[in-house]
Residue frames as qw, qx, qy, qz and C-alpha x, y, z in Angstrom:
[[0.337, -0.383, 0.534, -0.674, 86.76, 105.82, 49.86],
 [0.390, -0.095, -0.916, -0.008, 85.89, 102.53, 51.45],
 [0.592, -0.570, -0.496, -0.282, 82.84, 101.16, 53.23],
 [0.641, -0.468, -0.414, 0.447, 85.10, 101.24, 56.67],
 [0.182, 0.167, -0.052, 0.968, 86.03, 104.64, 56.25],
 [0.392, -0.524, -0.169, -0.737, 82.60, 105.86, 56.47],
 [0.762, -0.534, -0.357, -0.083, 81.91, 103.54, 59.35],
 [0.512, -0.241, -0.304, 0.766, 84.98, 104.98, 61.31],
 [0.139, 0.350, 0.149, 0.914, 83.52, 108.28, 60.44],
 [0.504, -0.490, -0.269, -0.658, 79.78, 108.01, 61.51],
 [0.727, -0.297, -0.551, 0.282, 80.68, 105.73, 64.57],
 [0.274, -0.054, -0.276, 0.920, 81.85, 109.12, 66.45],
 [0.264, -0.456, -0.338, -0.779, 78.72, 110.91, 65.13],
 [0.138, 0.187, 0.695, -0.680, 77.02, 112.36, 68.85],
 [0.044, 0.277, 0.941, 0.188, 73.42, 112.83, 68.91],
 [0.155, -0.300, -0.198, -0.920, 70.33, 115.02, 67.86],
 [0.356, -0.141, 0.227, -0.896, 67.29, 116.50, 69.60],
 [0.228, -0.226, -0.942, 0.098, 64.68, 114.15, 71.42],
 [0.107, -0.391, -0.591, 0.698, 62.38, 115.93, 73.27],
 [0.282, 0.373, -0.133, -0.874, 60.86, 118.41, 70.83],
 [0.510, 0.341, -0.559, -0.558, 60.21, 115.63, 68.37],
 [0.219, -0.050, -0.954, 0.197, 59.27, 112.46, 70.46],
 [0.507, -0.366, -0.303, -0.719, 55.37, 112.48, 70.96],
 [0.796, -0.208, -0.565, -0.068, 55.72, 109.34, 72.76],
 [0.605, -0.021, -0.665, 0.438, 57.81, 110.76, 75.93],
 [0.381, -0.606, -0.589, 0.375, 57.11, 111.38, 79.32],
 [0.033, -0.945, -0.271, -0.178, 55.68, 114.73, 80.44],
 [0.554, -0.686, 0.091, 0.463, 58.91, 115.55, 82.47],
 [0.681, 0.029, 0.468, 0.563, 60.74, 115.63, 79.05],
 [0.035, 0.837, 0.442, 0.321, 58.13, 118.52, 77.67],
 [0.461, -0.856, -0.159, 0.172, 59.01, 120.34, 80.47],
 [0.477, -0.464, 0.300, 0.684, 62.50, 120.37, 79.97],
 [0.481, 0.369, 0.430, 0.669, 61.99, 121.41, 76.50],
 [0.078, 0.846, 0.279, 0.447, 59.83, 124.20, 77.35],
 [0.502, -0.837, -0.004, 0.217, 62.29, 125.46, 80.22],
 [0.675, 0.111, 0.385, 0.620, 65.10, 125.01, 77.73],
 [0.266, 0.793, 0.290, 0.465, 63.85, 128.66, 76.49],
 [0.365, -0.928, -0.016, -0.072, 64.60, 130.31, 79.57],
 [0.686, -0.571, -0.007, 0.451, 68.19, 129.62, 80.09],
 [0.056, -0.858, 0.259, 0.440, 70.69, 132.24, 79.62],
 [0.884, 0.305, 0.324, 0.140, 72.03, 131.56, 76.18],
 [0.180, 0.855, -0.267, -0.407, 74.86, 133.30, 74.51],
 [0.873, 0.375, 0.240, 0.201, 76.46, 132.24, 71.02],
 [0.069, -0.937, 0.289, 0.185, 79.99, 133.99, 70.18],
 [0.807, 0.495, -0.161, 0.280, 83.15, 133.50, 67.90],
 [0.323, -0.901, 0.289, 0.032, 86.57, 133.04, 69.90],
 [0.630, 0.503, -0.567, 0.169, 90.03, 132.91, 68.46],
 [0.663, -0.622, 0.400, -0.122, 91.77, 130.34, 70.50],
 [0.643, -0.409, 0.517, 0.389, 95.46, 129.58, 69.33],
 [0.047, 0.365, -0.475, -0.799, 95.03, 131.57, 65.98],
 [0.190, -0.237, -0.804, -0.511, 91.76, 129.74, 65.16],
 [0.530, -0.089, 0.155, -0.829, 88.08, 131.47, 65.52],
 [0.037, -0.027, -0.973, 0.224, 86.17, 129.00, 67.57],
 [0.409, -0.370, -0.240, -0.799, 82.62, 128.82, 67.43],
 [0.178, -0.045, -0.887, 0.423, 81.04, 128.37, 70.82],
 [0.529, -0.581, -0.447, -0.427, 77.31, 127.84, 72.68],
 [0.220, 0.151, -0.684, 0.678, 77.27, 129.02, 76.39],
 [0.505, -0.526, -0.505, -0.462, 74.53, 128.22, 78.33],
 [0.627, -0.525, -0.508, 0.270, 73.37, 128.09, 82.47],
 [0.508, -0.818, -0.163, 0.217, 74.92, 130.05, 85.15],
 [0.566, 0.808, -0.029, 0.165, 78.02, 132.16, 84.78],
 [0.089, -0.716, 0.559, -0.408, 78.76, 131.68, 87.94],
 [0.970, -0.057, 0.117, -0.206, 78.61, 128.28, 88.19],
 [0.701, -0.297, 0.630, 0.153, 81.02, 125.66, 88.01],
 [0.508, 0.541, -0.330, -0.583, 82.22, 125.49, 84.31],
 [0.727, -0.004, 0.682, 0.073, 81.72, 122.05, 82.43],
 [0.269, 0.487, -0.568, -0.606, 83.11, 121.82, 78.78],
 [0.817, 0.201, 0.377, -0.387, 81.57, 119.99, 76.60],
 [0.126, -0.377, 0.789, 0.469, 83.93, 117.89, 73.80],
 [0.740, 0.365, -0.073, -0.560, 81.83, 116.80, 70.86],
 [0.828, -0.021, 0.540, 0.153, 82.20, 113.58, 68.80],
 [0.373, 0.825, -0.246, -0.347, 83.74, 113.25, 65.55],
 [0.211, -0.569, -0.020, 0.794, 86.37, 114.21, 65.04],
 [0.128, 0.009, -0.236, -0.963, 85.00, 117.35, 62.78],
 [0.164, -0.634, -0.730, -0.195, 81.39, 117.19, 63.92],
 [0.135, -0.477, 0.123, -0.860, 79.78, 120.26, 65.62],
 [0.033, -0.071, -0.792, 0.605, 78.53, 120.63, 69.21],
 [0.473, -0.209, -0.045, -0.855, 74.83, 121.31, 68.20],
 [0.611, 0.043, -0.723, -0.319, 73.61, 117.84, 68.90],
 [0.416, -0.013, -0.688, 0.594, 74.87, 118.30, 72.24],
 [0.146, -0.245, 0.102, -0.953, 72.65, 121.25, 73.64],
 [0.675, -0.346, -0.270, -0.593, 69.16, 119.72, 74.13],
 [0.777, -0.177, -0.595, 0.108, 70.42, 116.91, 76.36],
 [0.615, -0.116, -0.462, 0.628, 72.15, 119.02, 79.80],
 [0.078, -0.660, -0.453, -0.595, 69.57, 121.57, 80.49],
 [0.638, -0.718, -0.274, 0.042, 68.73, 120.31, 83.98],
 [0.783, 0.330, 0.035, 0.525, 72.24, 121.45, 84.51],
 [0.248, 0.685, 0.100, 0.677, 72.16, 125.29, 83.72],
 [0.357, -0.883, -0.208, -0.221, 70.74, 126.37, 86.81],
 [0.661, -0.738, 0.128, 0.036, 74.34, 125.27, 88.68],
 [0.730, -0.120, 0.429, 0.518, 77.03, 124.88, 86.02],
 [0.304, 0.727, -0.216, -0.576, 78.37, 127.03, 83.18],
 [0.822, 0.057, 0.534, 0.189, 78.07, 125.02, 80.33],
 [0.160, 0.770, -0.286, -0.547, 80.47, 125.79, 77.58],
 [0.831, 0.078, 0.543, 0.092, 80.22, 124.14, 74.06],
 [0.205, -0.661, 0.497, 0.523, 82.38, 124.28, 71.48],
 [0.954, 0.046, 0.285, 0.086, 83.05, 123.16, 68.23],
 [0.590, -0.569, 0.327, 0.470, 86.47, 122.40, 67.59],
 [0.127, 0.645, -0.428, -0.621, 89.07, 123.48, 65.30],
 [0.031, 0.167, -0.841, -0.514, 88.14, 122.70, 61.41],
 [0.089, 0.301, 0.948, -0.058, 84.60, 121.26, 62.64],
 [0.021, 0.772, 0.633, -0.049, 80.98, 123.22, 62.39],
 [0.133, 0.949, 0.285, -0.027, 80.98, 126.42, 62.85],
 [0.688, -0.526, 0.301, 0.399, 84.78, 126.96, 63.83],
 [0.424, 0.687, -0.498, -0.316, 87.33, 128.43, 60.95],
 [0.942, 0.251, -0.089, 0.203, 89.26, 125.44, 58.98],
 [0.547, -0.701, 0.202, 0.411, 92.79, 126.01, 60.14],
 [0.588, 0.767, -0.200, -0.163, 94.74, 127.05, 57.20],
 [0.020, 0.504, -0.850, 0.153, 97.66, 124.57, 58.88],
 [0.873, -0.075, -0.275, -0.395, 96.41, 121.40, 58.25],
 [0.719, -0.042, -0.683, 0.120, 98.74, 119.74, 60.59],
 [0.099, -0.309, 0.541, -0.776, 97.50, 121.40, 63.35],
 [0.802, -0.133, -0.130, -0.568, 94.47, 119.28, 63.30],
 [0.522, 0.201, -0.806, 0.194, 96.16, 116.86, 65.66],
 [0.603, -0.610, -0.507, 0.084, 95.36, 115.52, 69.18],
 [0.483, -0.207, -0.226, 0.820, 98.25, 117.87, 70.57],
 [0.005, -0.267, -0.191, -0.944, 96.45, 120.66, 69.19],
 [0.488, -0.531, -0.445, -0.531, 93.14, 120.14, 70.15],
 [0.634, -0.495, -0.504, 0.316, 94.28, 119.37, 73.75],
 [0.279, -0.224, -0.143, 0.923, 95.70, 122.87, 73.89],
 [0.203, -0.398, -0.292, -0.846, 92.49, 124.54, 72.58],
 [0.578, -0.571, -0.571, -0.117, 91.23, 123.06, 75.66],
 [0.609, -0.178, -0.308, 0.709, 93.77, 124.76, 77.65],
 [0.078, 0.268, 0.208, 0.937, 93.36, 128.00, 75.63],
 [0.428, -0.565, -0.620, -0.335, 89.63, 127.49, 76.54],
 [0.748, -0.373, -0.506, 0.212, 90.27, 127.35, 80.03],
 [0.341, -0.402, -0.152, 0.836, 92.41, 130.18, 80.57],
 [0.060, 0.444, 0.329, 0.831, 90.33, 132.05, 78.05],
 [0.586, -0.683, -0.360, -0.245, 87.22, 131.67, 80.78],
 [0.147, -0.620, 0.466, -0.614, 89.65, 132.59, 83.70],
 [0.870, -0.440, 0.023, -0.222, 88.68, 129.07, 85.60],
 [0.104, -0.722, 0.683, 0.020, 91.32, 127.43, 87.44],
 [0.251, -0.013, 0.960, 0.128, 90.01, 123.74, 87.20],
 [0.503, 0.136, -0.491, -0.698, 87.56, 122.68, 84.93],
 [0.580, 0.063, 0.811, -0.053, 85.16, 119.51, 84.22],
 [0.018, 0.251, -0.818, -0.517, 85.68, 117.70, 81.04],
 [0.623, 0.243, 0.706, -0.232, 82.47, 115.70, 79.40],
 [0.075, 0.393, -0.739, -0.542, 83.28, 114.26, 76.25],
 [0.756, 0.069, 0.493, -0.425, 81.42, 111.84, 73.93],
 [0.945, 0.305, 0.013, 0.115, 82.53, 108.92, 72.06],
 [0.691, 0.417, -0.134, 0.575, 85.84, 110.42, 70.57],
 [0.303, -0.733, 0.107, -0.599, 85.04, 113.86, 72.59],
 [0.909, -0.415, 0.023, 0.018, 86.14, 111.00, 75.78],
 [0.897, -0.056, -0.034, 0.436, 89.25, 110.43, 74.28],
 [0.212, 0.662, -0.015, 0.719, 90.30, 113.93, 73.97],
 [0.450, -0.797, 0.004, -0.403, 89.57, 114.23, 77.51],
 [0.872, -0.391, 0.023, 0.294, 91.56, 111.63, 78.47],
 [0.782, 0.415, 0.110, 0.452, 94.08, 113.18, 76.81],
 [0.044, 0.750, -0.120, 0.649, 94.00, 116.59, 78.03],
 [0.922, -0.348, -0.165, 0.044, 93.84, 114.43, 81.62],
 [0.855, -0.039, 0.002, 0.518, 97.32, 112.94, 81.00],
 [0.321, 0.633, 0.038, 0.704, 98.60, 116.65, 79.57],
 [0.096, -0.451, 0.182, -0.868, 96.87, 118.63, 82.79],
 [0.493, -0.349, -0.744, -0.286, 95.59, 116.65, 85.06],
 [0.402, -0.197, -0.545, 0.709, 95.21, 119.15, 87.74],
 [0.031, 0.117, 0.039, -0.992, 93.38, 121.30, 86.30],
 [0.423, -0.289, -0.509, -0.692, 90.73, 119.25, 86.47],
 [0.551, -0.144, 0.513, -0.642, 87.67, 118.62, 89.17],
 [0.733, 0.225, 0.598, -0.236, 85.86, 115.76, 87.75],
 [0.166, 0.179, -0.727, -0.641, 85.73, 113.83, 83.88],
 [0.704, 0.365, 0.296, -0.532, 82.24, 112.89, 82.31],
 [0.069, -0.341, 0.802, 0.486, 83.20, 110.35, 80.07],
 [0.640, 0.415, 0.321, -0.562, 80.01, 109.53, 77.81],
 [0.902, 0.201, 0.378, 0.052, 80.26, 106.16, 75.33],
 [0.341, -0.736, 0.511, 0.286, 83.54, 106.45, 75.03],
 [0.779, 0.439, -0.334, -0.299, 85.39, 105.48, 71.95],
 [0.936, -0.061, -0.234, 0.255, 87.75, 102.04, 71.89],
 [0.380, -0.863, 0.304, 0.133, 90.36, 102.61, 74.24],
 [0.392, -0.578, 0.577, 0.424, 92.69, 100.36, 72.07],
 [0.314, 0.310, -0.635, -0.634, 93.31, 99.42, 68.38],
 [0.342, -0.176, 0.633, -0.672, 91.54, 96.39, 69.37],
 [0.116, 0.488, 0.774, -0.387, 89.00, 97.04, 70.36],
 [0.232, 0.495, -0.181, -0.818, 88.47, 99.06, 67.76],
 [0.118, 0.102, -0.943, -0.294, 88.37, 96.48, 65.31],
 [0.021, -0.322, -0.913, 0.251, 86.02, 94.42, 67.46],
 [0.325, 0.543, 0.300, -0.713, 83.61, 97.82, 67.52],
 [0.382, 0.241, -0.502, -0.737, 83.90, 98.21, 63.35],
 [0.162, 0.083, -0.840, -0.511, 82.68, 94.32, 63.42],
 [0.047, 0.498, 0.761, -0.412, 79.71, 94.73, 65.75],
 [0.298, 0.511, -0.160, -0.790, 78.91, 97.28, 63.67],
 [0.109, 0.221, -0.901, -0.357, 78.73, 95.04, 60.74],
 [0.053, -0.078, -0.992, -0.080, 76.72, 92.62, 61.96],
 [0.207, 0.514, 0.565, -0.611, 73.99, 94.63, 62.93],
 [0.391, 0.547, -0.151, -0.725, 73.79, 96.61, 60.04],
 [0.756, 0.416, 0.391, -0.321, 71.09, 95.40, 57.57],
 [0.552, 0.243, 0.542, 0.585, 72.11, 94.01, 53.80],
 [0.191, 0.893, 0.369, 0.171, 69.86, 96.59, 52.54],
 [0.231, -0.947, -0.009, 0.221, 71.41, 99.26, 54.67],
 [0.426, -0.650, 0.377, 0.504, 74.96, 98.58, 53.31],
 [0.550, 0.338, 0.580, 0.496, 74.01, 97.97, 50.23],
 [0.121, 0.906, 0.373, 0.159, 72.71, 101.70, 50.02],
 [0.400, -0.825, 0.212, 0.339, 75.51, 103.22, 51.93],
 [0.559, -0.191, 0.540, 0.600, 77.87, 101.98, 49.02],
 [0.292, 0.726, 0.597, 0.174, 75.51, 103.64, 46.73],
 [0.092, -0.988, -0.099, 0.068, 75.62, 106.85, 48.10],
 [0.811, -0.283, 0.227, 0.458, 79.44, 106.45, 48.50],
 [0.570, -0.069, 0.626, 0.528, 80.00, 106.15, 45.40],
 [0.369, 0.767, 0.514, 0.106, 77.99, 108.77, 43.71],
 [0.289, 0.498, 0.026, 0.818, 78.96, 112.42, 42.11],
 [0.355, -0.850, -0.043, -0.386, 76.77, 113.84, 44.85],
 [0.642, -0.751, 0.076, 0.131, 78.57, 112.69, 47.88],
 [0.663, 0.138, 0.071, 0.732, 82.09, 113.60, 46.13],
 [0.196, 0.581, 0.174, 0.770, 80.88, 116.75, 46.01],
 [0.047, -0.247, -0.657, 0.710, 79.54, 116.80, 49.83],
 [0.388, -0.418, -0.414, -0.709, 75.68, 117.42, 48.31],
 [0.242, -0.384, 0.541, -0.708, 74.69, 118.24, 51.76],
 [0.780, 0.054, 0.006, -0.623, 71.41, 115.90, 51.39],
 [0.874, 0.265, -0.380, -0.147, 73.37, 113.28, 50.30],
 [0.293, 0.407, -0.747, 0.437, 75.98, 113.30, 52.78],
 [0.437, -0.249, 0.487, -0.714, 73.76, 113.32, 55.91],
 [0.922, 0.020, -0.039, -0.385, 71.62, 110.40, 54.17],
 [0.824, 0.298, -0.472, 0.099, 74.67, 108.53, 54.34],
 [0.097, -0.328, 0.677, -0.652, 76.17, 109.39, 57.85],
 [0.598, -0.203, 0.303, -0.714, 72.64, 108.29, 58.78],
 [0.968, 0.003, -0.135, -0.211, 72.41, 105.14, 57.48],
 [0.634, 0.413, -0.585, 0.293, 75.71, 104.25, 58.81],
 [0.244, -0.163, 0.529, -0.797, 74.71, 105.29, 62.33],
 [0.683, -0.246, -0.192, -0.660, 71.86, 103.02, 62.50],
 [0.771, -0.184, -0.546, 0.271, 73.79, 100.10, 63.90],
 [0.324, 0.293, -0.557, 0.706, 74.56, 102.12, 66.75],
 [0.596, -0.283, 0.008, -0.751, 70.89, 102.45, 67.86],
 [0.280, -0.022, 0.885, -0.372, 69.84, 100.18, 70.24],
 [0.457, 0.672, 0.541, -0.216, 66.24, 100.93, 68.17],
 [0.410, -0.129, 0.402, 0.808, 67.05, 101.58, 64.85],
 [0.074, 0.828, 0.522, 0.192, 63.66, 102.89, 63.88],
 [0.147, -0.911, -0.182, 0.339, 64.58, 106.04, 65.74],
 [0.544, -0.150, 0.144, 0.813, 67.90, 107.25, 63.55],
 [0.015, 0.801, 0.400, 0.444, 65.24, 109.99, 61.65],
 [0.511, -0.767, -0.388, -0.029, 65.28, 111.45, 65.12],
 [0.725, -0.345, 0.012, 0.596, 68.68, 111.03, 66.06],
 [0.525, -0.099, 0.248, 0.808, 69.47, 113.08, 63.50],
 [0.124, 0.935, 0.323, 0.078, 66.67, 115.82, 63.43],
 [0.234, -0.923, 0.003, 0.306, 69.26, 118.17, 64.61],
 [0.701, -0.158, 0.430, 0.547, 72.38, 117.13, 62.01],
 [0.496, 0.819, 0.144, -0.251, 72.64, 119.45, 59.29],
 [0.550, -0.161, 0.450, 0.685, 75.78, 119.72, 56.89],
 [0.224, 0.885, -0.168, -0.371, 76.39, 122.79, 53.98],
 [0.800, 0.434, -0.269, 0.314, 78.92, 121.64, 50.89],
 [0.102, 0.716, -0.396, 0.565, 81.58, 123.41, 53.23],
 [0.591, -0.457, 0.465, -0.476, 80.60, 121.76, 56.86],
 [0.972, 0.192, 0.060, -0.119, 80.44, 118.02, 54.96],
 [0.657, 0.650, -0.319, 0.212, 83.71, 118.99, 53.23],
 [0.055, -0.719, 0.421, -0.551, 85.34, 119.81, 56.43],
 [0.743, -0.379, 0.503, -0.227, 84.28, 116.81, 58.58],
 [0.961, 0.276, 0.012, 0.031, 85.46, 114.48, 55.98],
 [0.688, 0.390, -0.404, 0.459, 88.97, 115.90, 56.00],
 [0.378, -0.665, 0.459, -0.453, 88.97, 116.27, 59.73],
 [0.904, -0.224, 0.289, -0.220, 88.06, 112.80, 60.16],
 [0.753, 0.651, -0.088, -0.044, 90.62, 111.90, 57.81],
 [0.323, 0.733, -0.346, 0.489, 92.99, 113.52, 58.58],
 [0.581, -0.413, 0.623, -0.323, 92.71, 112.04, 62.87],
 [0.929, 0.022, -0.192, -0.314, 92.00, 108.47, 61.18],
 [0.569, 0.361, -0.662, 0.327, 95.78, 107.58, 61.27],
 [0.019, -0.383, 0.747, -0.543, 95.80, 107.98, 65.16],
 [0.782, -0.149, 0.275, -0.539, 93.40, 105.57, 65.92],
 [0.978, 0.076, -0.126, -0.149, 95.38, 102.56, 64.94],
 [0.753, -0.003, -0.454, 0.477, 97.79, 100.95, 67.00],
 [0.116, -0.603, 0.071, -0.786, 96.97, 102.57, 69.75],
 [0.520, -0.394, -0.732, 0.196, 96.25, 102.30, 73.60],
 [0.158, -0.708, -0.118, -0.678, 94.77, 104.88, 76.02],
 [0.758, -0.588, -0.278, -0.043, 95.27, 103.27, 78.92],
 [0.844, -0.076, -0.062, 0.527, 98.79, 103.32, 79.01],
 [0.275, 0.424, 0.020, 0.863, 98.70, 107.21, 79.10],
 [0.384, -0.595, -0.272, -0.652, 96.15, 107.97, 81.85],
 [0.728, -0.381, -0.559, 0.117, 97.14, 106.60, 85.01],
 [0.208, -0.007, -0.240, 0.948, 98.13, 110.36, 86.32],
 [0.314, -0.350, -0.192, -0.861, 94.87, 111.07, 86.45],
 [0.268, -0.088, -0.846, 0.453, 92.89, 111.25, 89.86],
 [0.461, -0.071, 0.106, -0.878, 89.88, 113.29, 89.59],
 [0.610, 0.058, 0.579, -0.538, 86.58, 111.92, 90.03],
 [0.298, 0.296, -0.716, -0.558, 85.13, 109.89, 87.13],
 [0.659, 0.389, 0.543, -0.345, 82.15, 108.64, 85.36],
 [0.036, -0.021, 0.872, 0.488, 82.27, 106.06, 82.35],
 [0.592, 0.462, 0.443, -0.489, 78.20, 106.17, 81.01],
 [0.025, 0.046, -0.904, -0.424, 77.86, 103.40, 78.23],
 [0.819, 0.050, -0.026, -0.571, 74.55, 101.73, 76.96],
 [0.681, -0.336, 0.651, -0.006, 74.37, 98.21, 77.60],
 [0.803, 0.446, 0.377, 0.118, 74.08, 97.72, 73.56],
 [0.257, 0.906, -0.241, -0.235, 76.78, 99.75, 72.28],
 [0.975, 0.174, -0.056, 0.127, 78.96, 98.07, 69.94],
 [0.302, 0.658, -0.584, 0.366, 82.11, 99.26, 71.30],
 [0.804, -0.160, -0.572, -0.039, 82.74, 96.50, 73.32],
 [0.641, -0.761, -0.097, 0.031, 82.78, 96.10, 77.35],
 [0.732, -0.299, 0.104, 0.603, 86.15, 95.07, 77.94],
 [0.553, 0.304, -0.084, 0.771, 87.06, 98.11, 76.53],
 [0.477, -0.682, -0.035, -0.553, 84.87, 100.31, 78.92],
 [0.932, -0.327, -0.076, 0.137, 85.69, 97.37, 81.72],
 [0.621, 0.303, -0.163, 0.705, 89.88, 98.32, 80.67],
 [0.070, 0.681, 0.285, 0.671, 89.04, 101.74, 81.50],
 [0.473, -0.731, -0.106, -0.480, 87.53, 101.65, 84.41],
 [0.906, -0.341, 0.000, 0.251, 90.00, 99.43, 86.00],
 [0.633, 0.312, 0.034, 0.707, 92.83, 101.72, 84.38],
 [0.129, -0.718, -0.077, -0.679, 91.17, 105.12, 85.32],
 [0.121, -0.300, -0.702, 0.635, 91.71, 105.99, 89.72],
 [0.115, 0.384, 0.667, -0.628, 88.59, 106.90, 91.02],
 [0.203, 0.082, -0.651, -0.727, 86.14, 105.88, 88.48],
 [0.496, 0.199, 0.754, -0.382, 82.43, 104.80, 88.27],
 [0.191, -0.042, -0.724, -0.662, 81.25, 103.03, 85.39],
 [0.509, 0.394, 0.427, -0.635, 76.97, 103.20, 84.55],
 [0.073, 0.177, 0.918, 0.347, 75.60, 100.61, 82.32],
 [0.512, 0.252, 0.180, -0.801, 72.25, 102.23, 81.00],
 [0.421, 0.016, 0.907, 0.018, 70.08, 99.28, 79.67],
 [0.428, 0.665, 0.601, 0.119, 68.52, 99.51, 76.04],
 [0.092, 0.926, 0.012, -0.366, 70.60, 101.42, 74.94],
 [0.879, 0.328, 0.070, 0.340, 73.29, 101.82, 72.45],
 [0.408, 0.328, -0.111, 0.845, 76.21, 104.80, 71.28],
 [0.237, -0.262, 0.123, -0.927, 73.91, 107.79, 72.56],
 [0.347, -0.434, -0.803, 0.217, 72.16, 106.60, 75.79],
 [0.074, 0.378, 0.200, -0.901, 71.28, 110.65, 76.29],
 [0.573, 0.088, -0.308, -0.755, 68.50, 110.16, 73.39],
 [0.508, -0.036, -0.830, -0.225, 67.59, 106.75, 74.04],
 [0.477, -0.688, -0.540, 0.087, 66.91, 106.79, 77.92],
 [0.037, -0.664, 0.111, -0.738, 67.17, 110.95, 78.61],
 [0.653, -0.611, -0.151, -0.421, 65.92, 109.81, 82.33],
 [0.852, -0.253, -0.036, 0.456, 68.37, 106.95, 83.56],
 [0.511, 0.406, -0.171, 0.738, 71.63, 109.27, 81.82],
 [0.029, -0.720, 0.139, -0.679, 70.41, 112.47, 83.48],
 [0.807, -0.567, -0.054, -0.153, 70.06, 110.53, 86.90],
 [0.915, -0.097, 0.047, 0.389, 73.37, 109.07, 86.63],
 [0.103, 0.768, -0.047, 0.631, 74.75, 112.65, 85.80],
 [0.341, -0.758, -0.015, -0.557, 73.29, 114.02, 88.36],
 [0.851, -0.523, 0.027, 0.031, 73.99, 111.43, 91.23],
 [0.625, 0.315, -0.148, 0.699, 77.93, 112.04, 89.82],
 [0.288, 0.462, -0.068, 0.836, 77.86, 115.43, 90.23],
 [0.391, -0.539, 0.285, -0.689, 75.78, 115.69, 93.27],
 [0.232, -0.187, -0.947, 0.123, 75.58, 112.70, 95.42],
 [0.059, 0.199, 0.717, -0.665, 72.81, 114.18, 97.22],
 [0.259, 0.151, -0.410, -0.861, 70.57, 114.46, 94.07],
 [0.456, 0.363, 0.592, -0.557, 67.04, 113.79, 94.48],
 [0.211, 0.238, 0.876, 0.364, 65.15, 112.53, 91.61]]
C-alpha cells in the first residue's frame, strides 16, 4: 500500500467530538453539550436491501427528516452526532452508517459496495421511514453520494446540505492530494510510512491504525494542533479497520476520471455548499459546483479547513440554520 492510498483514505475521514473536550470554548457550546442528554435518542439495526444497517436517530419524530451521509467511504456516522443538536427540537435526524462501514454488516457481495448501491440504501432508507421527500446532508464523500442520489431521485428531495464536499472532478482531485502534501510536515510523513509499513497496521492493530488515519488527517486542519481532538471520538476494532480499508478500496477506482458536474444538472432543490476557507480541496472545485448546481448557496467559513463543524461550531451552525430557516435568529 502506498503513501497516496492512505491519503485518499483519511482525506474523507468526517470529524470527532468538540464540545465535551475543548476547555477553551464558549459557554454556548457547554450548553449544547449538556442539552445533548435530553434529546430523544434511539439506536437500532435495520436490514435495508439484504444488509443490517446500523443507525442513530435523534430529535423530533415528527419533524422534518434530514439524513445524514457520513464520510469515507467505510467510516461510521459517530463523528457526526455531537455537531446537529440545535437541530433536534425541529428535524428528525437519521444517521446511518452505510453498508460494510461501522457498525453496519459487511455485505457478503462485495460488488455491491458500489455508488449504485449505496444510492439505493438511501432510497430503501426513505421508504423505510415512510417520508415522501427527504433532506440529504453529506460530508466530504457523504456530498458526493448525495449528489448522486440527486441525479437518481431528484424529487424526492426538499433541500441538499452539502458539507466540504469532496473534488467534484479527477482534477481536482489531484490538485487536493497535492495540497495535502505540502502541508503535511517531513516528520509527519515520514511516520505515516512507518506505520504503513509495519505488521501491526497489516493486521488493522486498532491503535495502530487510528495513529495513522490521524496523522494523515492533520493536513486537513486548518490548526493542526487540534487532530487529538478531532479524533477523540474515532475508534476502530481489528474488524471495523479491516472493513474501512476494503471499503475504501474497493470505491477508490471511481474516483478517477471522473466529473460530477456533468450528472447533476436535474437537480433543483434548495442548496448549501459549506467549505472552510483552508480546505485543501480546492475552490474551483466548490466554485464548479456551485455554478453547476440550480439554486445553490455556497458559505466560505474562515479558519477553517475539511471539518469547519469542529473548527468554528458557531459560524457552521449559523449558516445551517439561516439555510434551513431564513428567519433564524442567532
Amino acid at each position: 500500500m502506498t503513501v497516496n492510498q492512505l491519503k485518499w483514505n483519511v482525506f474523507f475521514v468526517a470529524v470527532a467530538t468538540l464540545f465535551a473536550c475543548n476547555s477553551d470554548q464558549p459557554k454556548e457550546a457547554t450548553e449544547a453539550v449538556e442539552q445533548q442528554v435530553e434529546i430523544p435518542t434511539k439506536q437500532k439495526t435495520i436490514e435495508i436491501n439484504g444488509v443490517e444497517h446500523f443507525f442513530t436517530i435523534k430529535g423530533n419524530s415528527e419533524g422534518e427528516p434530514i439524513i445524514f451521509l457520513h464520510g469515507g467511504p467505510g467510516l461510521s456516522h459517530n463523528y457526526l452526532l455531537p455537531y446537529f443538536d440545535e437541530l433536534a427540537a425541529n428535524y428528525q435526524l437519521i444517521f446511518y452508517d452505510q453498508r460494510g462501514s461501522g457498525k453496519s454488516a459487511f455485505p457478503k457481495d462485495t460488488t455491491s459496495i458500489n455508488i449504485a448501491t449505496f444510492v439505493e440504501d438511501i432510497e430503501g432508507i426513505r421508504k423505510y421511514f415512510d417520508k415522501d421527500k427527504i433532506i440529504l446532508a453529506g460530508h466530504s464523500w457523504g456530498s458526493l453520494l448525495a449528489l448522486h442520489y440527486g441525479q437518481k431521485y431528484p424529487d424526492n428531495l426538499t433541500q441538499l446540505i452539502l458539507i466540504s464536499p469532496a473534488p467534484t472532478t479527477s482534477t481536482h482531485y489531484e490538485k487536493m492530494l497535492s495540497n495535502m502534501q505540502q502541508k503535511r510536515k517531513e516528520e509527519d510523513t515520514k511516520e505515516l510510512v512507518k506505520l504503513m509499513m509495519s505488521k501491526e497496521f497489516e493486521k488493522r492493530d486498532p491503535e495502530t491504525f487510528t495513529n495513522a488515519m490521524k496523522i494523515g488527517d492533520k493536513a486537513n486542519l486548518y490548526d493542526q494542533t487540534k487532530v487529538d481532538e478531532l479524533y477523540k471520538l474515532h475508534s476502530y476494532n481489528e474488524k471495523t479497520a479491516s472493513n474501512f480499508w476494503m471499503v475504501s478500496n474497493i470505491m477508490e477506482k471511481n474516483f478517477f476520471n471522473y466529473d460530477i458536474t456533468s450528472k447533476i444538472n436535474n437537480i433543483n432543490c434548495p442548496s448549501i455548499i459549506i467549505i472552510g476557507d483552508m480546505d485543501n480541496v480546492p475552490f474551483a472545485s466548490n466554485q464548479l459546483l456551485s455554478e453547476t448546481l440550480n439554486n445553490t448557496k455556497l458559505e466560505v467559513i474562515k479558519e477553517t479547513g475539511h471539518y469547519p463543524f469542529f473548527e468554528d461550531p458557531k459560524v457552521f451552525n449559523n449558516a445551517l440554520n439561516n439555510f434551513l430557516n431564513p428567519e433564524y435568529q442567532d
